[in-house]
N, C-alpha and C positions, 0 to 999 in steps of 0.2 A: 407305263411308269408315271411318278404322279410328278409335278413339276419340282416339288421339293428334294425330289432323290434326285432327279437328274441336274440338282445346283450342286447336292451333297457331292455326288460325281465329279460335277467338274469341279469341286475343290479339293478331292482328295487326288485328282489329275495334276492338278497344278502343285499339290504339294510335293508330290511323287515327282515332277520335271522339276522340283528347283531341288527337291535332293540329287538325282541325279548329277544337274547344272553344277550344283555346289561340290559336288569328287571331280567332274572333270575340270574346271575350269578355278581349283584351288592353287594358291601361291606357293611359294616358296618364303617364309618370312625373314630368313637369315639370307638371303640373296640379296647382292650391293644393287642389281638391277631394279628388286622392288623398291629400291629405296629412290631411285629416279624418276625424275618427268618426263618419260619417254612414253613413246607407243605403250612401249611393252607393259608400263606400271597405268597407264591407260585401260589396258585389255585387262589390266589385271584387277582394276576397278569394275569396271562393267562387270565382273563376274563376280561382283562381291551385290552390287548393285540389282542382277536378273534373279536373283533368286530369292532376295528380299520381296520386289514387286510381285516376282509369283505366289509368295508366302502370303503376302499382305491381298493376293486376290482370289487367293482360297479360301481364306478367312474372312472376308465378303462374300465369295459363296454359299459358306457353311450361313455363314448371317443371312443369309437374303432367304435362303430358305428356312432355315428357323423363325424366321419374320411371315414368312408364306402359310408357314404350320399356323401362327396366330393369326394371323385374318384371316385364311382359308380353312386352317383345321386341317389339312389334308384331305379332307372328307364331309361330304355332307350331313352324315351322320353325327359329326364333333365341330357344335357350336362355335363359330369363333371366337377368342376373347382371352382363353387361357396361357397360361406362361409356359415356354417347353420346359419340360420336365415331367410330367406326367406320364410319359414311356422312358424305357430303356432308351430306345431309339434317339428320343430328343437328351437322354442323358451323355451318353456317349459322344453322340455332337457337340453337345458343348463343351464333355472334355477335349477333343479334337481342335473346336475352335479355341480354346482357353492353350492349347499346346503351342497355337498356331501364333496367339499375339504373344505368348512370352519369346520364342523363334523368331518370330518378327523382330523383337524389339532387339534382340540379341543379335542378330542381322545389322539393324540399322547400326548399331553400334561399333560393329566390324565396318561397317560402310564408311562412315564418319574417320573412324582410324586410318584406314586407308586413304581418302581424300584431305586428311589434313599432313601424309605424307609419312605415316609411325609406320608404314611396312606395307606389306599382301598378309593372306591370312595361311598360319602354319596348314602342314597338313595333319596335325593331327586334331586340331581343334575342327577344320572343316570336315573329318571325317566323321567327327560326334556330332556335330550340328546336322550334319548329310541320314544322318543313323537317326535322327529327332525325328526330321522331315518324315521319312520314310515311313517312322512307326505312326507319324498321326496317318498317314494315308491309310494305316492299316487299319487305325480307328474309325477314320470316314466308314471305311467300308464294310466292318463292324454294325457302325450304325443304321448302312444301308438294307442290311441282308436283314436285321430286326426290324428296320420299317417294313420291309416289303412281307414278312412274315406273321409279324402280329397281324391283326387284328384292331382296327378304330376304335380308340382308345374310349371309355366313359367319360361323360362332362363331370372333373371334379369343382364345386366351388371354390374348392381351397384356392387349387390353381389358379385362380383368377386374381391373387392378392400379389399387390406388386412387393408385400415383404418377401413370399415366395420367390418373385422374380430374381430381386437384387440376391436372396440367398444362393441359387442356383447361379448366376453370374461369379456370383463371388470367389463360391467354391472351384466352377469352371480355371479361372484366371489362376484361381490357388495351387489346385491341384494339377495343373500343365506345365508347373516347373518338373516333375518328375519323370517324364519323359526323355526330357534333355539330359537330366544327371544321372540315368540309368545309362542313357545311352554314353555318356562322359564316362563313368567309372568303367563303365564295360569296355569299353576301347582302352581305355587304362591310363588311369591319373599319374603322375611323376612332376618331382618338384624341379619347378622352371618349365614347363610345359606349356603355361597359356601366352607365354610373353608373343607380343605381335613384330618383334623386331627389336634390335640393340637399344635398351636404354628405356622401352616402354613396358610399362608395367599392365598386364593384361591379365584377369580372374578367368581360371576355367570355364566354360560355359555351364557346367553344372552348376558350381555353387554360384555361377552370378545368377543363372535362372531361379534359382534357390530365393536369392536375394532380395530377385525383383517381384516374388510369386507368392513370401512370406507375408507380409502385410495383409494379403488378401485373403490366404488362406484363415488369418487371424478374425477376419470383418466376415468371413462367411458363419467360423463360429456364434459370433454376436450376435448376427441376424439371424440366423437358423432360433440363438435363443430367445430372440426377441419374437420371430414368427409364430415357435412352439407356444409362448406365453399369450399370444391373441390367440391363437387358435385353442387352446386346450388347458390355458391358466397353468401350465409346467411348465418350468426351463428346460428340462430334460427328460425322454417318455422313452428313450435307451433304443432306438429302431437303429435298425441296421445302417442306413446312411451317415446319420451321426456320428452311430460307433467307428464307422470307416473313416469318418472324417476326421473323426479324434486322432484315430492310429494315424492318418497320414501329415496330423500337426504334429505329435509326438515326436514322428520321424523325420520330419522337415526340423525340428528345432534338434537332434541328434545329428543332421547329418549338418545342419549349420556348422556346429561345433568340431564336429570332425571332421568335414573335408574343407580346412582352413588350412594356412599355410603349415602349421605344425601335424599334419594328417597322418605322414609318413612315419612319426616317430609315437601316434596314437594309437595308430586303428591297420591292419592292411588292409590289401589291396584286396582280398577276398571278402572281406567282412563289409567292406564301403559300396564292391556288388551287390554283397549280397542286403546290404541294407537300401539302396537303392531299388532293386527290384520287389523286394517286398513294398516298399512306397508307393512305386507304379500300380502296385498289384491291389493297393489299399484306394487306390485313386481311377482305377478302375470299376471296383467292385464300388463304388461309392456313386460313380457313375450311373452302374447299371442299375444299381437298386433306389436310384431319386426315387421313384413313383412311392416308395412306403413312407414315405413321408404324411403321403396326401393318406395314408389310411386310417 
């Protein structure tokens, strides 16, 4: 196995132990004890804290080998030089890695809560973040089973343009809030549910991933159109990544809208699944098919 799968591994290892970490060693956020400086609201820290650093060294993983792919290529056969995304394989990782820093960041922000004293983290919030984890591992591995089965990839030129790059980044970052807010609505939304403890005000982890992943998904549009216009004098040539990309902006700015605090008296609880998993599903297929970009 090439060294680049066995980094992809160990970060979809480490993502898988911090979801786990993150069910067992979740709080209690309406308990007078989390609200103390004791041991107990100690241990209850660290377990907000280990599964953040596992997150954040997956997604180093996922990086170091995506970094490996461009100077090594994985193969002697493919030039070094090019941006991932030129396979499914390298598509997919970097939705994984793109799941992985919005997780991350959503983590630390639990962490901070916690150490400034506003609670532990509920358990149903940690169960949606635990359910994130878990799915990007399934994406590493995803990824891993299409490395190991394609075939070394053709040197494209295109690939080599760092507008290509930052687009594929962009997207990555954009489209990894959808993972979190499938896995949010699927555990099931209800209003007062994200709060971290008496008196603090806390956003579901869906729509805050939503929140923090929109901007990006907005800047991968621009540059995909900016890319298209060096490469081919169009803004728009209608391939399939694009059009996926569109549907999962369309649906990131619907479900902004609807899974806001007014959600329950908008949309139910069926419809914000089911609008969630079609997202995922568009941010997938978005994934898998970067390489027609380059054709």
């Amino acid at each position: 196995m090439r060294l680049d799968l066995w980094l992809w591994l160990a970060g979809g290892t480490l993502a898988l132990i911090a979801g786990v970490l993150l069910l067992l060693r979740r709080t209690d956020a309406t308990s007078p004890r989390a609200q103390l400086r004791s041991p107990v609201s100690l241990a209850a820290g660290w377990g907000l804290w280990a599964p953040l650093a596992l997150a954040c060294g997956g997604l180093a993983c996922l990086v170091a080998g995506l970094v490996w792919r461009i100077l090594a290529g994985g193969s002697r056969l493919w030039p070094p030089g090019p941006w991932p995304g030129s396979t499914a394989a390298d598509g997919v990782a970097m939705l994984a890695g793109g799941t992985l820093a919005i997780l991350s960041w959503i983590l630390l922000s639990d962490a901070r809560r916690a150490k400034a004293g506003a609670g532990g983290l509920d358990r149903d919030r940690a169960v949606a973040e635990a359910l994130a984890l878990l799915g990007s591992c399934l994406l590493v591995l995803l990824a891993i089973g299409a490395a190991w089965l394609s075939p070394p990839p053709a040197p494209f030129p295109q690939a080599r343009s760092w507008l290509f790059g930052l687009r594929v980044v962009a997207a990555s970052l954009g489209l990894g809030a959808w993972l979190p807010a499938f896995a949010d609505a699927g555990w099931g939304l209800r209003r007062g549910k994200g709060s971290s403890g008496p008196g603090t005000m806390c956003p579901p982890p869906g729509p805050q991933a939503m929140r923090t992943a929109y901007p990006w998904l907005t800047m991968a549009w621009i540059l995909g159109a900016i890319w298209s216009l060096a490469m081919v004098a169009a803004p728009w040539r209608g391939q399939a990544p694009d059009t996926w990309l569109m549907v999962a902006w369309l649906l990131g700015g619907i479900y902004l809208v609807a899974g806001g605090d007014a959600r329950p008296t908008l949309i139910p609880q069926w419809a914000l699944i089911l609008l969630t998993a079609c997202g995922t599903a568009a941010a997938v297929m978005q994934a898998w098919l970067t390489p027609l970009l380059l054709s």
